[in-house]
C-alpha positions, -999 to 999 in steps of 0.1 A, spaced: 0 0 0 11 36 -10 17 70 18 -12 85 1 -36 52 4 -21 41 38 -26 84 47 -63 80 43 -70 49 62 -53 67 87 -74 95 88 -110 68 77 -97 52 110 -87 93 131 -127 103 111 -146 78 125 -127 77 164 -140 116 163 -178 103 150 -179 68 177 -167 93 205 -137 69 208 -114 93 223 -89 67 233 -81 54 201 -67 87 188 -35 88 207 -18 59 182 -27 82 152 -12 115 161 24 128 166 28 138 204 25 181 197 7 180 164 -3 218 156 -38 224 147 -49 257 128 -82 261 139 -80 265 176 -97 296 194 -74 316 218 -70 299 249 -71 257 237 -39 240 237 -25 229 207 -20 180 205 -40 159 213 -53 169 247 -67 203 226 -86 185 202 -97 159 231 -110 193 244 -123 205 212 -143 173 206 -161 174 241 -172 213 236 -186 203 205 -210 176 218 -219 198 241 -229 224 218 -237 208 189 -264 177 203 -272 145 184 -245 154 165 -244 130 132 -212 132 106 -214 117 73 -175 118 56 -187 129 12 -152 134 3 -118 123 8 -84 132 -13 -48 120 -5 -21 138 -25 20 133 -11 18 141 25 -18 157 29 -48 139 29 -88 163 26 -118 155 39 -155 170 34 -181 166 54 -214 170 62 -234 173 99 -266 172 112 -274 179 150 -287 199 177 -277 234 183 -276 240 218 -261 271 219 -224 284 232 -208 294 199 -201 339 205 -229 356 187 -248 326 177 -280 324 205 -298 288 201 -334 293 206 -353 279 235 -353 237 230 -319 243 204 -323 244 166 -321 220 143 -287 219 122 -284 201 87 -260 198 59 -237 216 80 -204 213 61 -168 209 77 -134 203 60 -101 193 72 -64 188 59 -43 165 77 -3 165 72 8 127 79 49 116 80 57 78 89 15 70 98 14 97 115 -10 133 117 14 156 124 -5 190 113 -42 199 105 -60 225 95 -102 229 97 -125 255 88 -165 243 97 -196 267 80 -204 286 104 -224 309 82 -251 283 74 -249 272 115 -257 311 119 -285 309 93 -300 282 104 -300 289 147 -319 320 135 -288 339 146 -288 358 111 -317 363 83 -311 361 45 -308 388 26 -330 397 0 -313 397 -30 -317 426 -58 -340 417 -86 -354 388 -66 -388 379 -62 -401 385 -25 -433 366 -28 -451 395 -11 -472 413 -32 
């Protein structure tokens, strides 16, 4: 098997840990001080951050269900798209969850992982917060020029 094939069943295997809530089987996947790019002030960076990341986001996002659409390998980086459905319970700045939470779908996240020797050793994520905004109630669509309002 090839870095790039064996990459992605590294990071099938690191995906679907996150989804199971299998916190412990993480640790053999990750180098020791891994860096992650898309941690708010204050959350240390390895594997104890994104342990902490992980248990923030149950919190806030409930029922929380993650369906990988997309995965690329290419040398030492491996992609991944996907798309959530939960709960929002509120807890994200500027975002108020109504009374009871709002319901979340098609929620999409992506991720880059760096792998050397089977390892992750960097990552970077960005999540939609835009459409978790939208759909909370948190912000309205804007009506667009030219488009029909259906008032009238």
């Amino acid at each position: 098997m090839g870095d790039e094939q064996r990459n992605k069943e590294v990071v099938r295997k690191v995906e679907q840990a996150w989804v199971d809530g299998k916190l412990d089987q993480l640790d053999q996947y990750f180098a020791a001080d891994f860096p992650s790019h898309d941690r708010p002030p204050g959350v240390p960076q390895g594997l104890a951050g994104a342990k902490m990341m992980h248990q923030n986001v149950a919190k806030i996002f409930q029922n929380r269900k993650l369906e990988m659409k997309d995965i690329f390998a290419g040398d030492d980086k491996v992609f991944v798209r996907s798309v959530s459905s939960s709960t929002y319970a509120g807890g994200l700045p500027g975002i108020p969850a109504p009374a009871g939470g709002a319901p979340l779908k098609d929620i999409e996240s992506w991720s880059v992982y760096r792998l050397k020797d089977g390892k992750i050793v960097e990552h970077w994520g960005i999540n939609d917060a835009y459409s978790i905004a939208m759909q909370a109630g948190a912000l309205k669509m804007p009506e667009m020029a030219g488009a029909p309002t259906g008032r009238g």
